[in-house]
PyMOL Python script that loads the backbone (N, CA, C, O; Angstrom):
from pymol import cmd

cmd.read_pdbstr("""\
ATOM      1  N   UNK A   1     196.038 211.556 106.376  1.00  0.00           N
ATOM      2  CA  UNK A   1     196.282 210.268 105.778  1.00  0.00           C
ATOM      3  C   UNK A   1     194.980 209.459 105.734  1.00  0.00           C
ATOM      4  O   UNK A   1     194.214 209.596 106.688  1.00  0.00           O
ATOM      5  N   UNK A   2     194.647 208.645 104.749  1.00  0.00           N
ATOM      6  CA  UNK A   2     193.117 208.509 104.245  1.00  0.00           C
ATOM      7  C   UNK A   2     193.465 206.773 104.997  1.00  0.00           C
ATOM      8  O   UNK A   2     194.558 206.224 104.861  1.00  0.00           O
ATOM      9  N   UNK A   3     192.319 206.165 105.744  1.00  0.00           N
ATOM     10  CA  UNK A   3     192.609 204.501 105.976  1.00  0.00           C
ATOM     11  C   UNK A   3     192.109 203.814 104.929  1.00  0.00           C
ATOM     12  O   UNK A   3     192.536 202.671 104.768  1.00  0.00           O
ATOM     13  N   UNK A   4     190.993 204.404 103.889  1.00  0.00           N
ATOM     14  CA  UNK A   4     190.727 203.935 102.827  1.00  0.00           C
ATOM     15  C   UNK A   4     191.728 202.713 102.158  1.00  0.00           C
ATOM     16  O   UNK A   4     191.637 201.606 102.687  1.00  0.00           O
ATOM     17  N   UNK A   5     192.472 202.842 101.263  1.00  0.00           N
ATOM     18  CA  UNK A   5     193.133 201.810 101.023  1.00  0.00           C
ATOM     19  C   UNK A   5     193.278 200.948 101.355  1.00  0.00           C
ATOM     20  O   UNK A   5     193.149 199.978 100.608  1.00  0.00           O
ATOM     21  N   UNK A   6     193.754 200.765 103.121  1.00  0.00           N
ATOM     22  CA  UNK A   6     193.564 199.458 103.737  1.00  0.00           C
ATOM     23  C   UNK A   6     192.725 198.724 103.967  1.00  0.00           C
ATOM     24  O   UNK A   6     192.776 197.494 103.968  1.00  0.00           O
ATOM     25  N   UNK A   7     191.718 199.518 104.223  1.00  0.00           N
ATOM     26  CA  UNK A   7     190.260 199.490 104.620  1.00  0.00           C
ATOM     27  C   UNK A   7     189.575 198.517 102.955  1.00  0.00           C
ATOM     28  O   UNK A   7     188.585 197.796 102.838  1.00  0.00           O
ATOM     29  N   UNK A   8     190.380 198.838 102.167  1.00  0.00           N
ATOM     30  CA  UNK A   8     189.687 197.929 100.740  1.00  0.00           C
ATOM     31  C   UNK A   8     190.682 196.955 100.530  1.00  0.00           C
ATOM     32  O   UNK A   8     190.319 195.963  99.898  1.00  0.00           O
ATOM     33  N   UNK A   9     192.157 197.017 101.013  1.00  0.00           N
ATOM     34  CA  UNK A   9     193.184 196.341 100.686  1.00  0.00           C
ATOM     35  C   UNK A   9     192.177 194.882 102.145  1.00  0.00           C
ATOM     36  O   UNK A   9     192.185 193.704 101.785  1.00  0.00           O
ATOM     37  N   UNK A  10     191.421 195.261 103.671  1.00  0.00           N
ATOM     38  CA  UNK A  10     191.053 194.000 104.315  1.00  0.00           C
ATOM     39  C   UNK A  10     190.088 193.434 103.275  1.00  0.00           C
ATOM     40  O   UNK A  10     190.219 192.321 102.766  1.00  0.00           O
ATOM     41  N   UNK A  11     189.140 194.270 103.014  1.00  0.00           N
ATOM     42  CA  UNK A  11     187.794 193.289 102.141  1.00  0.00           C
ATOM     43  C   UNK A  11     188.782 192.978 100.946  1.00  0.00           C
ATOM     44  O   UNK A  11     188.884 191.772 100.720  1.00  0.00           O
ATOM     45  N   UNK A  12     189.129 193.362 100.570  1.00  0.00           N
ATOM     46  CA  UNK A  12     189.739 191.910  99.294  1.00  0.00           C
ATOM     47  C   UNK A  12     189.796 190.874  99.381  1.00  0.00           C
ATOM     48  O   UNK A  12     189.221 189.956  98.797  1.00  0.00           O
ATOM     49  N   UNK A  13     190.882 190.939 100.527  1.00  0.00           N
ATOM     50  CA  UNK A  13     191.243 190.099 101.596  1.00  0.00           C
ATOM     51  C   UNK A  13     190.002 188.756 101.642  1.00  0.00           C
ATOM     52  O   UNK A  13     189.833 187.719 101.001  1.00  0.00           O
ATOM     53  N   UNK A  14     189.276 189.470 102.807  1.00  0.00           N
ATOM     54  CA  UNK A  14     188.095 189.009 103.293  1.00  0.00           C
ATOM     55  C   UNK A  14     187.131 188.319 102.219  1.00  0.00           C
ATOM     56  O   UNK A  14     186.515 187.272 102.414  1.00  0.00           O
ATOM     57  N   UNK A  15     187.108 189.067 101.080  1.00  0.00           N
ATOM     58  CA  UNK A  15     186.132 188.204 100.044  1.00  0.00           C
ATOM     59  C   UNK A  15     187.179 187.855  98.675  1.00  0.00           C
ATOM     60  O   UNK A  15     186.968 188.026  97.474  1.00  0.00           O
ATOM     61  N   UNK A  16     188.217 187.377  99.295  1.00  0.00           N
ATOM     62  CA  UNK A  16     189.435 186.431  98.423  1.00  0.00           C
ATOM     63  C   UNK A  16     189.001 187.163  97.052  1.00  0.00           C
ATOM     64  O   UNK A  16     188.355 186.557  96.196  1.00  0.00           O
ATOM     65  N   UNK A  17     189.436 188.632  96.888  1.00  0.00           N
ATOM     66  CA  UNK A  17     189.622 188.829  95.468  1.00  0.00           C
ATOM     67  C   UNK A  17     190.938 189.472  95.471  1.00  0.00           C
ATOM     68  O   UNK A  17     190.956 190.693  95.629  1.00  0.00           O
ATOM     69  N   UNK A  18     192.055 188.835  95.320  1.00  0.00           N
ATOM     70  CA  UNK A  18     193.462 189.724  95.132  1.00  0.00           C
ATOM     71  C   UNK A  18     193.619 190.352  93.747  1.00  0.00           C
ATOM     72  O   UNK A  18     194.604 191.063  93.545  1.00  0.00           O
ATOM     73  N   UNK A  19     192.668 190.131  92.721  1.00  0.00           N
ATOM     74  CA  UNK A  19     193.224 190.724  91.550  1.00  0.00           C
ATOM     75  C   UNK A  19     192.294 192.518  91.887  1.00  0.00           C
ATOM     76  O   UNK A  19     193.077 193.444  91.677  1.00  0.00           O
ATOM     77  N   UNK A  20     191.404 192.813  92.167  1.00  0.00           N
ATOM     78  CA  UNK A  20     190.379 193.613  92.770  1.00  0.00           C
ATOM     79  C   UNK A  20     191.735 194.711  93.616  1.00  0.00           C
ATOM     80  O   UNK A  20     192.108 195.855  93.359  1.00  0.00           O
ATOM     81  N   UNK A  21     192.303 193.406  94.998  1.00  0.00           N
ATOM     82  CA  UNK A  21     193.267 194.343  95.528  1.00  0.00           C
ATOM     83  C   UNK A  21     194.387 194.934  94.752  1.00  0.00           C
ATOM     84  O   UNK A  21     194.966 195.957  95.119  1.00  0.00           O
ATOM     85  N   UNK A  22     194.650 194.351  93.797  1.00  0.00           N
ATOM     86  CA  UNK A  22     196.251 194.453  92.928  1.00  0.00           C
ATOM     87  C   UNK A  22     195.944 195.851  92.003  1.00  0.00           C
ATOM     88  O   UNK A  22     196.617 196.852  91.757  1.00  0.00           O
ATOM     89  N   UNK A  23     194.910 195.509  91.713  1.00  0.00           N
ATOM     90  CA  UNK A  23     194.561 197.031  90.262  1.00  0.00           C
ATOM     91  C   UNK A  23     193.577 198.148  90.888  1.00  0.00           C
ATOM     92  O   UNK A  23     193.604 199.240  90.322  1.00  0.00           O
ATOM     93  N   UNK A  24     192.959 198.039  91.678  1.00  0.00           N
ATOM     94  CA  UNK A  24     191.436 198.609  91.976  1.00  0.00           C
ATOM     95  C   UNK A  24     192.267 200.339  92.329  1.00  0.00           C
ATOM     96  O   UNK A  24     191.399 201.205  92.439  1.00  0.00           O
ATOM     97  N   UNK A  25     193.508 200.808  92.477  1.00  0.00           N
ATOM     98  CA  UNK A  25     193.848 201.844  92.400  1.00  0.00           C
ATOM     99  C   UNK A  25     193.910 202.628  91.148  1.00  0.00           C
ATOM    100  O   UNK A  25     193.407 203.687  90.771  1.00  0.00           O
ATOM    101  N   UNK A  26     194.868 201.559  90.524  1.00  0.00           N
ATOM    102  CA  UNK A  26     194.671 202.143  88.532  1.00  0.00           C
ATOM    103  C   UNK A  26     193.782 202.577  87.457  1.00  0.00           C
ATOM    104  O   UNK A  26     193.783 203.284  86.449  1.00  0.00           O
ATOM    105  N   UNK A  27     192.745 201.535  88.406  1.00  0.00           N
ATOM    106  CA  UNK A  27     191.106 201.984  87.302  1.00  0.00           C
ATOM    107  C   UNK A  27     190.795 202.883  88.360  1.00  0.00           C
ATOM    108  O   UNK A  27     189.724 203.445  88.131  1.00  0.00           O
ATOM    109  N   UNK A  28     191.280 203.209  89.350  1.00  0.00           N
ATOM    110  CA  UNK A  28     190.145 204.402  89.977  1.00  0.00           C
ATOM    111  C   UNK A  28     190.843 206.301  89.557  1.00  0.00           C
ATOM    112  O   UNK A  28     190.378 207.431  89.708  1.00  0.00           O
ATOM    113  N   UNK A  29     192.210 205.699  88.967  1.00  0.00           N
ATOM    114  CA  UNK A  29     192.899 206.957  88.878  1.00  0.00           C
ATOM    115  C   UNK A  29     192.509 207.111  87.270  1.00  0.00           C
ATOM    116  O   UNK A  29     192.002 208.118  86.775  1.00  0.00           O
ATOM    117  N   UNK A  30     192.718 206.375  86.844  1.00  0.00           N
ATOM    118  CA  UNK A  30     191.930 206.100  84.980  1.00  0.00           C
ATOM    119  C   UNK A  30     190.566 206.824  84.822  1.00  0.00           C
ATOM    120  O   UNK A  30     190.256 207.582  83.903  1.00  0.00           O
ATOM    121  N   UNK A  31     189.737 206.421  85.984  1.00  0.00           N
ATOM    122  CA  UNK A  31     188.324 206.202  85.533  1.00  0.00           C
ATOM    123  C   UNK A  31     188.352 207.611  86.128  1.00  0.00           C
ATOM    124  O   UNK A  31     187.670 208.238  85.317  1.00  0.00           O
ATOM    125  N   UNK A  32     188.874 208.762  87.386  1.00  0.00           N
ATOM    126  CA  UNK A  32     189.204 209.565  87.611  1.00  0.00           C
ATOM    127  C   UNK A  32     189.593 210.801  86.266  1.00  0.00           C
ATOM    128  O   UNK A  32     189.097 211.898  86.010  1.00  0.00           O
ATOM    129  N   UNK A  33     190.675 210.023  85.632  1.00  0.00           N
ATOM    130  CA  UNK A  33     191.519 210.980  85.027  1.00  0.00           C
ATOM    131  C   UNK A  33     190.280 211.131  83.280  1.00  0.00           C
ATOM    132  O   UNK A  33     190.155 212.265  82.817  1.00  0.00           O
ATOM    133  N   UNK A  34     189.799 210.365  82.815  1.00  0.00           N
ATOM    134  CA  UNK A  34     188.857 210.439  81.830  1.00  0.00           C
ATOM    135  C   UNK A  34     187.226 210.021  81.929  1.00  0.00           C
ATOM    136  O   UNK A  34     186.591 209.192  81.276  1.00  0.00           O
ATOM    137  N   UNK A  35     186.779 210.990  83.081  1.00  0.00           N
ATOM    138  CA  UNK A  35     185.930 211.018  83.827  1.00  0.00           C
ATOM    139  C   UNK A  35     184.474 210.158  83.481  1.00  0.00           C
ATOM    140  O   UNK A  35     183.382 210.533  83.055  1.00  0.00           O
ATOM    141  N   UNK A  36     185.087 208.648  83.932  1.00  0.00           N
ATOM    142  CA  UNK A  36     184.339 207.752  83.790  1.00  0.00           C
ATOM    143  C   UNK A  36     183.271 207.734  85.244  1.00  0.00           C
ATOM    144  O   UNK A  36     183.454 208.208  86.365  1.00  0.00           O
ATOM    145  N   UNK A  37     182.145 206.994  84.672  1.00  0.00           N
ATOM    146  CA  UNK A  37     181.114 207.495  85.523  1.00  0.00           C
ATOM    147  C   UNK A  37     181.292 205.821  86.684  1.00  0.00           C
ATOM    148  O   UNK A  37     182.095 204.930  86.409  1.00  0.00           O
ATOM    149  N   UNK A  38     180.378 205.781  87.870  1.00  0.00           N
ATOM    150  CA  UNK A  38     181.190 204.670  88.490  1.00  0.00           C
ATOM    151  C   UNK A  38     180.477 203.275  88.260  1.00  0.00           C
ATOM    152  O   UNK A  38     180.678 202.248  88.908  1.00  0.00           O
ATOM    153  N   UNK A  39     179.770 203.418  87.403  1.00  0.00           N
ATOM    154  CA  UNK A  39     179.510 201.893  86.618  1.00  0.00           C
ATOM    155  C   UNK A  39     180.538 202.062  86.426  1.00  0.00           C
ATOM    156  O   UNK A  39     181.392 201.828  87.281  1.00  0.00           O
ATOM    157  N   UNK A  40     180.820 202.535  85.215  1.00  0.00           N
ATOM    158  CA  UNK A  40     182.218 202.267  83.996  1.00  0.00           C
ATOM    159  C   UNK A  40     183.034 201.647  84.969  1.00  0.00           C
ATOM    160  O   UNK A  40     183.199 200.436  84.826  1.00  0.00           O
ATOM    161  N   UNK A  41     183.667 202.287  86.072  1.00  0.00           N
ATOM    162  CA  UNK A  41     184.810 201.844  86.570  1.00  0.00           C
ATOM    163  C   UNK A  41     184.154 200.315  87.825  1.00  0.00           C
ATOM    164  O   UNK A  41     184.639 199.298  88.321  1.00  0.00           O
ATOM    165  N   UNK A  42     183.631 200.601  87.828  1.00  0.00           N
ATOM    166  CA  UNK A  42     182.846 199.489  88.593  1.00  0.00           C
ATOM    167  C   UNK A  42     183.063 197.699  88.049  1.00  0.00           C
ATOM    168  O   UNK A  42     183.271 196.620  88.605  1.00  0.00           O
ATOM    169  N   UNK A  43     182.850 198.245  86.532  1.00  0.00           N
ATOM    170  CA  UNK A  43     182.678 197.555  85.800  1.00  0.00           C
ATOM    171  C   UNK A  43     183.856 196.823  85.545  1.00  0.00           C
ATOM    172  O   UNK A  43     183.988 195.627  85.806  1.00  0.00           O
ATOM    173  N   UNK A  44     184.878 197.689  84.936  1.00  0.00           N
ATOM    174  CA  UNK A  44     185.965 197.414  84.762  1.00  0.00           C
ATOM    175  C   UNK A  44     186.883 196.826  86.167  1.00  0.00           C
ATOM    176  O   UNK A  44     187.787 195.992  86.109  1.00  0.00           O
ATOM    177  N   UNK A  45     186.466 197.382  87.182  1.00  0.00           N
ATOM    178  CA  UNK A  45     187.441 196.636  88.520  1.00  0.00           C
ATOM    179  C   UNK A  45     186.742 195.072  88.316  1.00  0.00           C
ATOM    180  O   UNK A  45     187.437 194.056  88.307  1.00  0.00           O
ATOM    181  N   UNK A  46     185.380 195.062  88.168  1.00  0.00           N
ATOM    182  CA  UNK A  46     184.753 193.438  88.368  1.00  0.00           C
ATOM    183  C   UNK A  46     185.896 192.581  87.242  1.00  0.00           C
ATOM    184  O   UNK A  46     186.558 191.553  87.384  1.00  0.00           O
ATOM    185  N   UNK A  47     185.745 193.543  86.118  1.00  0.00           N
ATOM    186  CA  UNK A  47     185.881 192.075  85.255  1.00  0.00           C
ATOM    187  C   UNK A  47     187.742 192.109  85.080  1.00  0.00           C
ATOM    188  O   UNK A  47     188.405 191.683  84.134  1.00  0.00           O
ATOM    189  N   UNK A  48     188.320 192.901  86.606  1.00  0.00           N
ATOM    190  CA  UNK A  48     189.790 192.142  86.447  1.00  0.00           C
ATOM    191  C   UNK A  48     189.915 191.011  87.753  1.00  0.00           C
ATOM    192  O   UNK A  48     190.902 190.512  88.295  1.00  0.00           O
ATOM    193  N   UNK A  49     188.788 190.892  87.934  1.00  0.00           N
ATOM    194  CA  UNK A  49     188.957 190.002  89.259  1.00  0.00           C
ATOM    195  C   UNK A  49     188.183 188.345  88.561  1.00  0.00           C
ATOM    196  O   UNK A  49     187.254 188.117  87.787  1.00  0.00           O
ATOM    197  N   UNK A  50     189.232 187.410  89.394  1.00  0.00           N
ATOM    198  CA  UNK A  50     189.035 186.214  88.931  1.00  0.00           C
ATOM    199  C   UNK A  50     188.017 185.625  89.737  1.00  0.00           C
ATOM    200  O   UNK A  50     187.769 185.967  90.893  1.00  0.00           O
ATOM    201  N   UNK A  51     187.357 184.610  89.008  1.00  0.00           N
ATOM    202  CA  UNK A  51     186.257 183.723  89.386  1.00  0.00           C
ATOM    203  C   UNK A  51     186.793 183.015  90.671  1.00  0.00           C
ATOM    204  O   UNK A  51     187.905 182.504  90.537  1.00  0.00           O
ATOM    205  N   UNK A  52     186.340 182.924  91.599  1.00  0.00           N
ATOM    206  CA  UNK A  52     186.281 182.250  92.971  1.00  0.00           C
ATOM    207  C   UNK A  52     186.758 180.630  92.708  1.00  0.00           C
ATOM    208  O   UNK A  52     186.246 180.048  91.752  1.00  0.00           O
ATOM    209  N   UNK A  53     187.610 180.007  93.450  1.00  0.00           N
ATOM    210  CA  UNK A  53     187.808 178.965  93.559  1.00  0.00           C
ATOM    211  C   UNK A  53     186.385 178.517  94.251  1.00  0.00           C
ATOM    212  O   UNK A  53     185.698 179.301  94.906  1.00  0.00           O
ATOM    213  N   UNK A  54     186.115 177.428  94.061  1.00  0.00           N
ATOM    214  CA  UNK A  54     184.748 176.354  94.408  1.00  0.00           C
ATOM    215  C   UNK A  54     185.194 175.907  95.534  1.00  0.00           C
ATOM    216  O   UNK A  54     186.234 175.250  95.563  1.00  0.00           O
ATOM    217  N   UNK A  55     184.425 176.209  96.749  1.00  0.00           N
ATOM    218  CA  UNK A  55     184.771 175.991  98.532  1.00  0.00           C
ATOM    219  C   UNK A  55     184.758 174.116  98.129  1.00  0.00           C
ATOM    220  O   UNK A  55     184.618 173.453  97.102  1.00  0.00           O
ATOM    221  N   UNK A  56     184.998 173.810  99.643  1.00  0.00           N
ATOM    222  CA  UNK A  56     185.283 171.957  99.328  1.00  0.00           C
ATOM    223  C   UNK A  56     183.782 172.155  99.584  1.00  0.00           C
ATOM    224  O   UNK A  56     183.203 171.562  98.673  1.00  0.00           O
ATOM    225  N   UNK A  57     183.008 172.647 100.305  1.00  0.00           N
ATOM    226  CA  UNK A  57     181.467 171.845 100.095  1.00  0.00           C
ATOM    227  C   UNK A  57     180.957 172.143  98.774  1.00  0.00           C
ATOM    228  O   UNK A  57     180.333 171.190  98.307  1.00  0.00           O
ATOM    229  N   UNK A  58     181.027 173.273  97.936  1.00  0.00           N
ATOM    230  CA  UNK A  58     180.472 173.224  97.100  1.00  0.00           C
ATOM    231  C   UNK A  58     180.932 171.983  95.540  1.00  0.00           C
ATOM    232  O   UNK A  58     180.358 171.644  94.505  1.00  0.00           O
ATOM    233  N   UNK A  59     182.137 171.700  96.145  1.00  0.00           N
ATOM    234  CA  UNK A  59     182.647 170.508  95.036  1.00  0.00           C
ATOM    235  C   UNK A  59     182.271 169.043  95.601  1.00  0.00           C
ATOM    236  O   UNK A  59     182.281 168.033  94.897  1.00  0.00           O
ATOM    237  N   UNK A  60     181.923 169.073  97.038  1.00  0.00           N
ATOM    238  CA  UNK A  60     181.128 167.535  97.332  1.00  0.00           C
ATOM    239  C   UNK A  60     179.371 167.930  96.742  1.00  0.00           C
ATOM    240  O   UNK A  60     178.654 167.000  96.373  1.00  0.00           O
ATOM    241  N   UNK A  61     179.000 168.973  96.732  1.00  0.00           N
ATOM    242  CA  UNK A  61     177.708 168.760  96.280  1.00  0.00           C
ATOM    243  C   UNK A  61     177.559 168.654  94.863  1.00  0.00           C
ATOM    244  O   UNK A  61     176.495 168.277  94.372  1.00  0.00           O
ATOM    245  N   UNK A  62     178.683 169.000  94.083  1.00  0.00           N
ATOM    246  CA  UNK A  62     178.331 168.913  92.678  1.00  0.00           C
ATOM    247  C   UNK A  62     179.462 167.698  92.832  1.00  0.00           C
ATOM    248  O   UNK A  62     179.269 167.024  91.820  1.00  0.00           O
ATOM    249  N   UNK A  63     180.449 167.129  93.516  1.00  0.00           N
ATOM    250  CA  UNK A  63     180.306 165.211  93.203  1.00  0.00           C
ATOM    251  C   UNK A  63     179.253 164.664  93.684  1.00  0.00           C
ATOM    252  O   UNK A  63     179.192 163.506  93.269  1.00  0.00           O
ATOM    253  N   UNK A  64     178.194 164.982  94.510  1.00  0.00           N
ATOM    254  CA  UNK A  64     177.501 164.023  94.908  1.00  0.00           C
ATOM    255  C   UNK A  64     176.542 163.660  93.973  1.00  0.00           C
ATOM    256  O   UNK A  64     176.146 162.507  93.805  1.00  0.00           O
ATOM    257  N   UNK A  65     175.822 165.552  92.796  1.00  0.00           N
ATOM    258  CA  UNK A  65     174.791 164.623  92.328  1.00  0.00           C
ATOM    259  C   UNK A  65     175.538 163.745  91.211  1.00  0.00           C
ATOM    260  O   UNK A  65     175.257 162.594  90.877  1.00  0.00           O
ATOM    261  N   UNK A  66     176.508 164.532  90.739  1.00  0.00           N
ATOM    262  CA  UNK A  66     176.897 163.463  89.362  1.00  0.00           C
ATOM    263  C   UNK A  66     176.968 162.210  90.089  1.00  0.00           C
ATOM    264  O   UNK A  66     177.533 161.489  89.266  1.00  0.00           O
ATOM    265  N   UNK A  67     176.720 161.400  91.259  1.00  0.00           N
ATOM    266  CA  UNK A  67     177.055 160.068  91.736  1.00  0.00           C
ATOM    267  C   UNK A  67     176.077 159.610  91.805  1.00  0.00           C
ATOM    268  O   UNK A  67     176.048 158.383  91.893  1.00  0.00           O
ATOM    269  N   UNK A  68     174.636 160.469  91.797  1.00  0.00           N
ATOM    270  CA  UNK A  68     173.504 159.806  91.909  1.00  0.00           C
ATOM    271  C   UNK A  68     173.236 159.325  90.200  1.00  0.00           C
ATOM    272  O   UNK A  68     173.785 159.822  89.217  1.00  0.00           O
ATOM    273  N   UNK A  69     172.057 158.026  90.231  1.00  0.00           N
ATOM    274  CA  UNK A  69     171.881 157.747  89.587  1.00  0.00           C
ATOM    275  C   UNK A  69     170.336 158.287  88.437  1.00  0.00           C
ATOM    276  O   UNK A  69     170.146 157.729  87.357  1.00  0.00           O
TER     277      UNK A  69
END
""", "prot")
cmd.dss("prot")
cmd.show_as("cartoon", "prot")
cmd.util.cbc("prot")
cmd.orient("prot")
């Protein structure tokens, strides 16, 4: 029995990408089955994963400068 899966199912986790955790099996059996090279699939896992919510410090530093004059 492989721990793999979980082992990618924590870092998802860990670097808040659930869309990464949700598909990252499908493109690997895809990119597997029509022997995509691992850019290709690399590629394709990145661009089903969504853009990061903005931490609270990084949204006080971009209110602070728009406050400067």
């Amino acid at each position: 029995m492989s721990l793999q899966p979980e082992r990618i199912a924590q870092l998802c986790e860990l670097l808040k990408l659930p869309a990464i955790h949700a598909e990252w099996s499908a493109y690997a059996q895809r990119a597997a089955q029509e022997e995509h090279s691992f850019a290709d699939f690399l590629e394709s896992v990145l661009s089903a994963s969504e853009p990061p919510v903005p931490s609270a410090f990084a949204r006080r530093c971009s209110s602070s400068r728009r406050s400067r004059p």
